[in-house]
N, C-alpha and C positions, 0 to 999 in steps of 0.2 A: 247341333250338339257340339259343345268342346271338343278340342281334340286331346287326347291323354299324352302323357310328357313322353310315352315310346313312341306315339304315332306319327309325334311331332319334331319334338327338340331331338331326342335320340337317332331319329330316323336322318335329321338333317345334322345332324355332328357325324355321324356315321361317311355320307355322303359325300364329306369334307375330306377324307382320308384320315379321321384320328379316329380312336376308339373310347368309348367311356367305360368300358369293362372294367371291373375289376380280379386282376391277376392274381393266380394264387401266390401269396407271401408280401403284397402288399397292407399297408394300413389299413384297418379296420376304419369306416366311416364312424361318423362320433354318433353315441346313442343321444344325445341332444338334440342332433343337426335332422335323425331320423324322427325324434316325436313331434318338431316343429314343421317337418314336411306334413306328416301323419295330421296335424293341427290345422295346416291349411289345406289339405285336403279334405278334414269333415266341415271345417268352417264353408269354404268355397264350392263345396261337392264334387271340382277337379280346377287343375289348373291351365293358367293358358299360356299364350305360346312366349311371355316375357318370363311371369311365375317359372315358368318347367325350364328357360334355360337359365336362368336365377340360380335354379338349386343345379342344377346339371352342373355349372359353371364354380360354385362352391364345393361341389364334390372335388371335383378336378383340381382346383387352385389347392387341396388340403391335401389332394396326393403327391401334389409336388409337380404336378403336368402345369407351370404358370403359360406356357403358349394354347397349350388345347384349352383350357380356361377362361385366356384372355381370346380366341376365338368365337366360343359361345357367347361370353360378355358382349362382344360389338355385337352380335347380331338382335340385343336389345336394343329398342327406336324409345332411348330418353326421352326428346323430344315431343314423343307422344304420352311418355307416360307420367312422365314430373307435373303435370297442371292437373291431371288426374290423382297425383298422390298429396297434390297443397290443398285441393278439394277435398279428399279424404280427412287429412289432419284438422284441418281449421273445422270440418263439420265433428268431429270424432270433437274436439274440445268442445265448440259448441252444445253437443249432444250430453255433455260430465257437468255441462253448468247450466243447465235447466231440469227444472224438476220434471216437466213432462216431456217425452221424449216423443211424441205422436206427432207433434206438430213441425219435428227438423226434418227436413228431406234426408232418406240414409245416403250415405258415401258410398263413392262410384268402386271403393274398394275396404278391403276388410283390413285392420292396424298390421295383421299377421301378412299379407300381399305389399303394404306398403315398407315394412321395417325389411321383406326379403330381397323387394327392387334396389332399397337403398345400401343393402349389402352388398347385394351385387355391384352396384354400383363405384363404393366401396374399394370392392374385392378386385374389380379392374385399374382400379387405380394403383391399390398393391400390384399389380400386374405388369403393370405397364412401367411400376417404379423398379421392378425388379430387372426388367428387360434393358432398363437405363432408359426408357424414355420419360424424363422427369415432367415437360414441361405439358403432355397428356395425360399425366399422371396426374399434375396438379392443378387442372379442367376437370378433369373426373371428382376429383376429392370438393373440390371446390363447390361442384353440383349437389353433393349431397347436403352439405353446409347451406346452399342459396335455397333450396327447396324446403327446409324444416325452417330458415329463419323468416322466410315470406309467408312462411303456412301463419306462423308462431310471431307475429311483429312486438308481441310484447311480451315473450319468450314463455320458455317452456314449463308447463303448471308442474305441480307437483304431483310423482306418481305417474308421469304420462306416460304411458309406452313401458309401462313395467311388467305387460304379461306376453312383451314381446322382446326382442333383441334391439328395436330402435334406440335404447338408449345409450346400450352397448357402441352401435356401431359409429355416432354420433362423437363419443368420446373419442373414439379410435381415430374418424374423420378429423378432429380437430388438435388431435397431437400429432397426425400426419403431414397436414398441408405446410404447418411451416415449414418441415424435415424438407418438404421436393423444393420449398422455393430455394432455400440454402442449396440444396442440393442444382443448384441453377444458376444460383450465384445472385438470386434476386434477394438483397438483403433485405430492403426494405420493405417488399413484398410479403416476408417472412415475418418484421413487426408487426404489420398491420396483422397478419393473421395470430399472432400470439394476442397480441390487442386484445382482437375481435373474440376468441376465447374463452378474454380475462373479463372483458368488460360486461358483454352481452349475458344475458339471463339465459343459458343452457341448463341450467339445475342438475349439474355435474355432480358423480359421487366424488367423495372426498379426495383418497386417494389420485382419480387421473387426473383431476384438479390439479393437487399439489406439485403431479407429477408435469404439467404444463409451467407452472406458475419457477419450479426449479430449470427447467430448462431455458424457457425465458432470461431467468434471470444468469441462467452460465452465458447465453447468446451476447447479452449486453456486457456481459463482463470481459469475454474475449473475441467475441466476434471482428471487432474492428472494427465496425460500424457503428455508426454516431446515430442516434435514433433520436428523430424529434418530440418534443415534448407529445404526450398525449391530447388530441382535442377532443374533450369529452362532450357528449349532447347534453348532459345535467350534468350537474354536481350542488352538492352541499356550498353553501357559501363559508368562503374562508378555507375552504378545504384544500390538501395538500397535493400539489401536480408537481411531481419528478421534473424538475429542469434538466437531466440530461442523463448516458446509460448508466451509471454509478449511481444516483439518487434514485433511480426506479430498479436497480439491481439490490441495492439494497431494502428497499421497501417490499417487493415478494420475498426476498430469504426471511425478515423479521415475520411477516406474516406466516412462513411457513413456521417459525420458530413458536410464534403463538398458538398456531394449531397442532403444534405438536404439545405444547403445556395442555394446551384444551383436550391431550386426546381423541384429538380428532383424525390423527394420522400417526403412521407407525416413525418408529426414528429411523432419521438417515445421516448419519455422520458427517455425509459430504456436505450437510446444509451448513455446517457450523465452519468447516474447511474454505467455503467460497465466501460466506459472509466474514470470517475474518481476514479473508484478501481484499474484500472490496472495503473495508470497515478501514483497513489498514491504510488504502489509496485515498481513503477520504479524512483521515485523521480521527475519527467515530471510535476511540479506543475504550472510552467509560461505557459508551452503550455499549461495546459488544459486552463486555465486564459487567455490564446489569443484565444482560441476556443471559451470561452462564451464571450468575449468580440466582435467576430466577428457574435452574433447572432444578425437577427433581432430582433428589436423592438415587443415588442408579443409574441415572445417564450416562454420565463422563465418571471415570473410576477419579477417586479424591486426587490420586497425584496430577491425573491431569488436567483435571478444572482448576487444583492450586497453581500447576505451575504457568497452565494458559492466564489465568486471572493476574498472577506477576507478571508476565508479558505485556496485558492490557495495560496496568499499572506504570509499569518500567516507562514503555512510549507515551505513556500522559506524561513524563516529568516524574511522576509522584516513586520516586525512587526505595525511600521510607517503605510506603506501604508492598512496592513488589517485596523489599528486602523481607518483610514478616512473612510474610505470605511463604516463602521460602525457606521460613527458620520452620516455620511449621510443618511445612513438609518433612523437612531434614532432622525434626526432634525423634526422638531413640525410640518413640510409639508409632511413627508412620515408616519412611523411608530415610534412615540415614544415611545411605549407599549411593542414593540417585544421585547419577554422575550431571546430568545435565542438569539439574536444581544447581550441585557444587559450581557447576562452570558457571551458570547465571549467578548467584550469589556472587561468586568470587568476580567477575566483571561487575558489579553493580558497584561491589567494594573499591575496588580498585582503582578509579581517580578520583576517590574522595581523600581528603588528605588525614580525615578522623577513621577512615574505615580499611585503611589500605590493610594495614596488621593484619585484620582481619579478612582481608580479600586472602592475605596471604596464605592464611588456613585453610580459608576453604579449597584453595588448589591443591596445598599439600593432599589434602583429604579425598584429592580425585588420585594423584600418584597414589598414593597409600590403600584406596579400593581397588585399583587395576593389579596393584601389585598381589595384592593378599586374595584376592578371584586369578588370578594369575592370568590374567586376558592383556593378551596382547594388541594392543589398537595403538597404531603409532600417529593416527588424527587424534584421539580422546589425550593423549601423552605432551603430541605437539601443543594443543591448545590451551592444556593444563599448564605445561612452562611458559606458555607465554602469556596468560591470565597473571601466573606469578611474579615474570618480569617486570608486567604493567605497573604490581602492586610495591613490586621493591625500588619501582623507578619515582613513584611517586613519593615512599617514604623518602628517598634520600633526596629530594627536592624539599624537605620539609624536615630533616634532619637536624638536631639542636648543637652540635660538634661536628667540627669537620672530618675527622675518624670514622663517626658513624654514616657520612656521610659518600663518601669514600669505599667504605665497606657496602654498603647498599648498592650503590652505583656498581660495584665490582660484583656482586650477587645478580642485579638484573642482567647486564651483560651476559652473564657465563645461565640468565635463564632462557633469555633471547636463542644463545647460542644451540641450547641443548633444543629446543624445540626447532629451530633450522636444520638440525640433524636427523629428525627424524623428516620433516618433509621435501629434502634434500632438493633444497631454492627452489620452490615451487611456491610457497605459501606468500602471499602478496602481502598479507596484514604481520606475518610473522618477518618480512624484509623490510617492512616499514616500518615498525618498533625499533628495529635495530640500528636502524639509519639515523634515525629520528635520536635512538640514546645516543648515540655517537657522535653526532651533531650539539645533545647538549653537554656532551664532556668534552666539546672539540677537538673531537679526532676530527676532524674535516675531511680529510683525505679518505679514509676511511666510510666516514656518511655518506662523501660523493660517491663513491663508487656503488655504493648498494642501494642509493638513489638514484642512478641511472639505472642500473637492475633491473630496479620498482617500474623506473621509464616503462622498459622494454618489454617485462613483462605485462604491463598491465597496456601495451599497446597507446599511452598516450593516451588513454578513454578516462583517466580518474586527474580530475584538477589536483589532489593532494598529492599525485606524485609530480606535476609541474611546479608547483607552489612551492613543496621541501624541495627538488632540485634547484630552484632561482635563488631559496633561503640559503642552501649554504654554499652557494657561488656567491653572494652577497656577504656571507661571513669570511671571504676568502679575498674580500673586494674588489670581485670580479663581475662589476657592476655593466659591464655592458655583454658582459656573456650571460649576466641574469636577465637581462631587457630581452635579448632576443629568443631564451627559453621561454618568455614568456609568450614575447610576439608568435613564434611557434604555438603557443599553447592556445591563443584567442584562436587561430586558426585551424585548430584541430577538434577543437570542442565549440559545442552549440552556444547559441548567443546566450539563452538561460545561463549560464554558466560561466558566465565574464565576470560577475561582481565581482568575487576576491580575485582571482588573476589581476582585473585592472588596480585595485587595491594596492596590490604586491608591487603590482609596474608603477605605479605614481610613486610608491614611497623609494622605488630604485631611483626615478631620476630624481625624487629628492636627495639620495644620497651623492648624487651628482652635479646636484646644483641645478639641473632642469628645474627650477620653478615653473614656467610657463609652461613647458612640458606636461607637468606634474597636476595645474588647472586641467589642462586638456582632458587630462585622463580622469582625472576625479570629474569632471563635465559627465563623458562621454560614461563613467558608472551613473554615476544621477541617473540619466536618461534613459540607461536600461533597469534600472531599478525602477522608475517609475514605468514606462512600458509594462513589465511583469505587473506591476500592481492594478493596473488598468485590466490587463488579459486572466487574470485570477483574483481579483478582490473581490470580485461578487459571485457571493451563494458559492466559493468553493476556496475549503481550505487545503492546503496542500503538506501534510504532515505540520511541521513546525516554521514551513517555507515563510511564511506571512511573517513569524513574529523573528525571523534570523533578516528578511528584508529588511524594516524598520531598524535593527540591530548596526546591521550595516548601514543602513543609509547615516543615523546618527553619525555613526564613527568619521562617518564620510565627511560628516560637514564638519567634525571637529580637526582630522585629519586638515584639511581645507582650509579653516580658521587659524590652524599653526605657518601652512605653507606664508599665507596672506602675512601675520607676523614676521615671517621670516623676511619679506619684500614693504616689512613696514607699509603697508595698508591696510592700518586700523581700523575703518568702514568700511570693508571688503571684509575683514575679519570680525568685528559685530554683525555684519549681515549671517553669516554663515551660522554664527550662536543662534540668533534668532530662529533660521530654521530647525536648528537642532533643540532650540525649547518646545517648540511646539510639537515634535515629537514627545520628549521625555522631559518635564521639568528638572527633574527631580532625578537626576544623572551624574553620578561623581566625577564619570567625565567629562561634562559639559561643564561641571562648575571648575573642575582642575583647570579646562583650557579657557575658562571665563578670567579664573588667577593667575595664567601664565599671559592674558593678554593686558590688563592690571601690570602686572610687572614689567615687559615690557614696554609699557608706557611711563614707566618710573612709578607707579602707585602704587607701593609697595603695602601699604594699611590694608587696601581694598583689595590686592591679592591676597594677602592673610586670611580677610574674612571669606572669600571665596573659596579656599584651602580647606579655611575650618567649616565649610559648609559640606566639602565634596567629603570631606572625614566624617561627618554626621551621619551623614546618607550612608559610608562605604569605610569602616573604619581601617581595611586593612587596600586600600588605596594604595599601590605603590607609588604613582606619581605623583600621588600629592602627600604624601608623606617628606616626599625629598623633594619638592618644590618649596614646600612650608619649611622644612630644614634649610633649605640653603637665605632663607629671608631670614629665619633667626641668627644664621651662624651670621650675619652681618652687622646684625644689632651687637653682638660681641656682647661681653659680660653674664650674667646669669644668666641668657639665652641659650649658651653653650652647652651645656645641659639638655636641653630643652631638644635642641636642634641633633644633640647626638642621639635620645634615646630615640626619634622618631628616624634616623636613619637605619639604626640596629632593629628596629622592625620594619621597617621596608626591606634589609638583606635576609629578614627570616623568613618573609615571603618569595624573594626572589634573588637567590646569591650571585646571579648572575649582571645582576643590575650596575654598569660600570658608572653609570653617574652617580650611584648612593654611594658607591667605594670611593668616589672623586670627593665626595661632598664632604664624606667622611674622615678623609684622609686630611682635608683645609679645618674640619675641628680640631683635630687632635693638632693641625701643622699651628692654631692659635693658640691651644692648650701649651704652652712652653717645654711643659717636662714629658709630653708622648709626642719627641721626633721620630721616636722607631715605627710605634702603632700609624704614626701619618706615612712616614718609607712604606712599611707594608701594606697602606689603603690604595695608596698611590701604584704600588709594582700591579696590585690585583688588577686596578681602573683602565693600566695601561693593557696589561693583557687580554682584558675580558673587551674592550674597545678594540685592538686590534682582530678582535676574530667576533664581535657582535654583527647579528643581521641586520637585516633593515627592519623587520619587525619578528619579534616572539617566534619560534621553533614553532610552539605548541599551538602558538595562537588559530585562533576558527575563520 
């Protein structure tokens, strides 16, 4: 006869030196865990000696005793009992899919003996992970997992094991074992077992599913670990395999996103939080914008599905549609107050040269809330004047008098200023504004200094502050102290990150006269610019990286095509066109330096039409506006005309352009009776030369 669970397991935990008693003012045992015992005791008529330390060992692990627990647990003989419980399972399925059940030999144990072993089982592995011993922890766990998937080779029927805890304890197993391999530091270990999970036929309830399928996908997002593609035993043909953790991090979060529209699981906010991180890393900003776009009503409260959906928006390009998105918010029936709508609106405005006005408002309108709630936040305050700044610095770049122009300029300054006082030189973006206005009103002296600042503070980690420090040591024509700010700079930042530095250094020693220098360095861009396109061209786009490459590489060659003119080697200088058509045909600057290489060969017709080709494409063209003027002003007579209106729209694009003031200043000097207007093109051409960089302040 059996022996009963006192005569046996109790008698030998006893004997151990621990007690199973329970103490008065401990935890009540759970009335579940007693009608499932009660259950295997009428099923079985008594238990034996793995059953009785099973539950012994479950009682114990639920009091908090995990050593007296993980005691009884080892003195179960797995090994003896797991080919006894794969016998069990596989004939218990057998036995649900035949009609007559006469004819299957019964199972060497009952569903209610096998779901309590596998708890145990289980239950030692919590045990063992608790004690910090991970890597038996995750031998233990592992066993429970290998025993139900060999029973079960073409996985788990439906309904199996529902009038027992197997199905319970199986979920539990399989959102454990990744947890101890991390917990070990076996990452990849930790895949395969989120894998194995995801893939295999567990017939998981929804929830611990989901709740795998999220964790997963946090793993791959910040883990560190590069996870190789999946190799599936089947799949559908043509079907989609994750090439790498970001493709498969975002394919569980959108599925959990669809099972959340299906109702099939409750919401979890963070889903929406890690998918627009990894959405963001991969450039995927319109899907996540069709994901919240296909939430229910209730989900996200309207202000913040508006203002996320202007977000998605804003990082497409598609600047228009965040900007409505935003008015909507901000009309007098939803939230007119919402300070971070004001602040996005008012930056969306703000380097547009039709929107600036209205950038401008929208800041006022965050001063103007903070003031009238009387809250004091001196970041919402800083951010606010310097949103404004942006938006006054742009009008007055686009200013139609010089008065107004002047006055603008003098308002952005003193907006610049008021927001550095409240985050008293701290704010990196709010001393680069300032540098940056100061730089285009040539204060030089002044730029520099709050350009090294930007240096120091931003530790030399951001090329924009190497780049403006070289720009206006170059406006100062301090052309070999900008060369080795930059050489500094290649050397301090990652190779990714050379394109514009080398840029910036080719067109210094152009101003130096290094031509051959100046190949060198346009070479040595080429090369990492194609490098990158090799290492990211395929299957992965990197924000807008791909299409600011190509951007670059064009400039590059056109840049290249001038140097080659400049050393009169015209076939050196066609070569480099050619590769910049086959980029973009259809580029006003490739067609300007196609006109400037036409004139320089004396083909003054065929630079014309090339002019008027890059004017077609780009009508507000600065330099081909005042390339195309300086050909007319030669032709002399009714051309004069002609040639002057196209240089007073090239200076209403750009006042600072000293070759349109030069150009300008020789029309009026042919024009007889404006020798004044040509004095004063000329004093501007001379001044804005002596303190011009080598290339654009602003420029990208």
């Amino acid at each position: 006869m059996p022996q009963s669970p006192e005569s046996l397991a109790t008698r030998d935990y006893s004997a151990s030196g621990y007690s199973s008693r329970v103490e008065e003012g401990e935890p009540r045992v759970d009335r579940g865990n007693i009608e499932e015992a009660e259950s295997s005791l009428r099923e079985g008529i008594c238990l034996n000696y793995e059953e009785a330390r099973a539950l012994l060992g479950r009682l114990e692990y639920q009091r908090g005793n995990i050593e007296a627990a993980l005691h009884v647990f080892e003195g179960i003989d797995v090994g003896a009992i797991v080919p006894k419980m794969k016998l069990s399972i596989a004939r218990r399925v057998e036995r649900s899919r035949r009609r007559s059940r006469s004819d299957v030999t019964p199972p060497p144990m009952s569903m209610h003996a096998v779901s309590l072993l596998l708890e145990a089982i289980f239950l030692k592995a919590k045990s063992l992970q608790d004690l910090k011993r991970f890597k038996e922890a995750a031998e233990s766990c592992k066993v429970v997992l290998d025993t139900v998937e060999s029973a079960l080779p073409e996985g788990m029927p439906e309904n199996f094991g529902a009038d027992c805890k197997l199905q319970e304890t199986l979920s539990k197993a399989l959102e454990l074992l990744p947890e101890l391999w991390k917990q070990l530091g076996l990452y990849q270990e930790a895949i395969s077992s989120y894998r194995r999970a995801l893939i295999n036929h567990w017939n998981l309830e929804p929830e611990p599913l989901a709740n795998i399928q999220k964790e997963f996908a946090i793993f791959l997002l910040y883990g560190g670990t590069d996870a190789s593609p999946p190799n599936l035993r089947s799949q559908m043909e043509a079907s989609f395999i994750p090439k790498n953790n970001l493709e498969e991090a975002i394919l569980l979060l959108l599925i959990l996103l669809r099972k959340f529209s299906l109702n099939r699981i409750k919401w979890d906010p963070s889903i929406i939080d890690h998918l627009t991180f990894a959405l963001s890393m991969s450039g995927g900003f319109l899907s996540l914008a069709n994901q919240i776009e296909e939430f229910l009503p209730g989900v996200l409260q309207r202000e913040d599905r508006w203002y996320t959906l202007s977000l998605c928006y804003l990082a497409e390009g598609l600047d228009g549609v965040s900007l409505n998105l935003l008015k909507k918010l901000l009309s007098s029936r939803e939230r007119p107050d919402c300070v971070r709508a004001l602040l996005l609106a008012s930056k969306i405005c703000g380097e547009d040269k039709n929107l600036a006005q209205e950038g401008t408002y929208y800041a006022q309108r965050v001063l103007t809330s903070l003031k009238r709630k009387s809250v004091e936040c001196q970041i919402l305050e800083s951010v606010a004047n310097c949103l404004m700044g942006v938006s006054l610095s742009t009008q007055s770049r686009h200013a139609e008098s010089d008065s107004e122009r002047v006055t603008k300029q003098s308002e952005a300054l003193q907006a610049f200023e008021a927001a550095e006082k409240f985050t008293g030189d701290n704010d990196i973006e709010i001393i680069y504004r300032i540098s940056l206005e100061n730089a285009e009103q040539r204060r030089l002296e002044v730029a520099l200094d709050y350009a090294k600042g930007l240096l120091k503070m931003e530790g030399g980690s951001s090329i924009r502050g190497w780049i403006l420090l070289a720009r206006v040591l170059s406006a100062q024509k301090r052309f070999s102290d900008a060369e080795m700010v930059l050489d500094a700079a290649l050397e301090q930042t990652g190779k990714w990150d050379h394109g514009r530095l080398l840029k910036t250094k080719a067109k210094v020693q152009v101003a130096k006269s290094q031509y051959k220098n100046a190949i060198e360095t346009y070479t040595r861009l080429l090369a990492v610019l194609q490098v990158r396109s090799k290492c990211f061209g395929v299957g992965k786009r990197l924000l807008k990286g791909e299409d600011d490459d190509r951007s670059l590489e064009m400039e590059t060659w056109h840049d290249l095509a001038h140097v080659y003119m400049s050393m009169s080697q015209w076939r050196d200088a066609e070569v480099c066109l050619l590769k910049s058509k086959a980029i973009n045909p259809c580029s006003a600057s490739r067609w300007h330096a196609t006109g400037a290489l036409y004139e320089a060969k004396g083909q003054n017709a065929e630079a014309l039409k090339a002019f008027s080709n890059a004017l077609e494409i780009e009508p507000t063209h600065a330099p081909s506006l005042v390339s195309m003027a300086a050909i007319l002003r030669q032709s002399g007579g009714r051309s004069l005309a002609a040639a002057r209106s196209f240089l007073s729209e090239a200076l209403k694009h750009d006042t600072t352009d000293f070759s349109a003031w030069f150009n300008l200043g020789l029309v009026y000097k042919e024009d007889k009776g404006s020798l004044n207007e040509a004095l004063e093109c000329f004093q501007a051409a001379v001044l804005l030369q002596e303190t011009a960089p080598v290339e654009s302040f602003r420029s990208k």
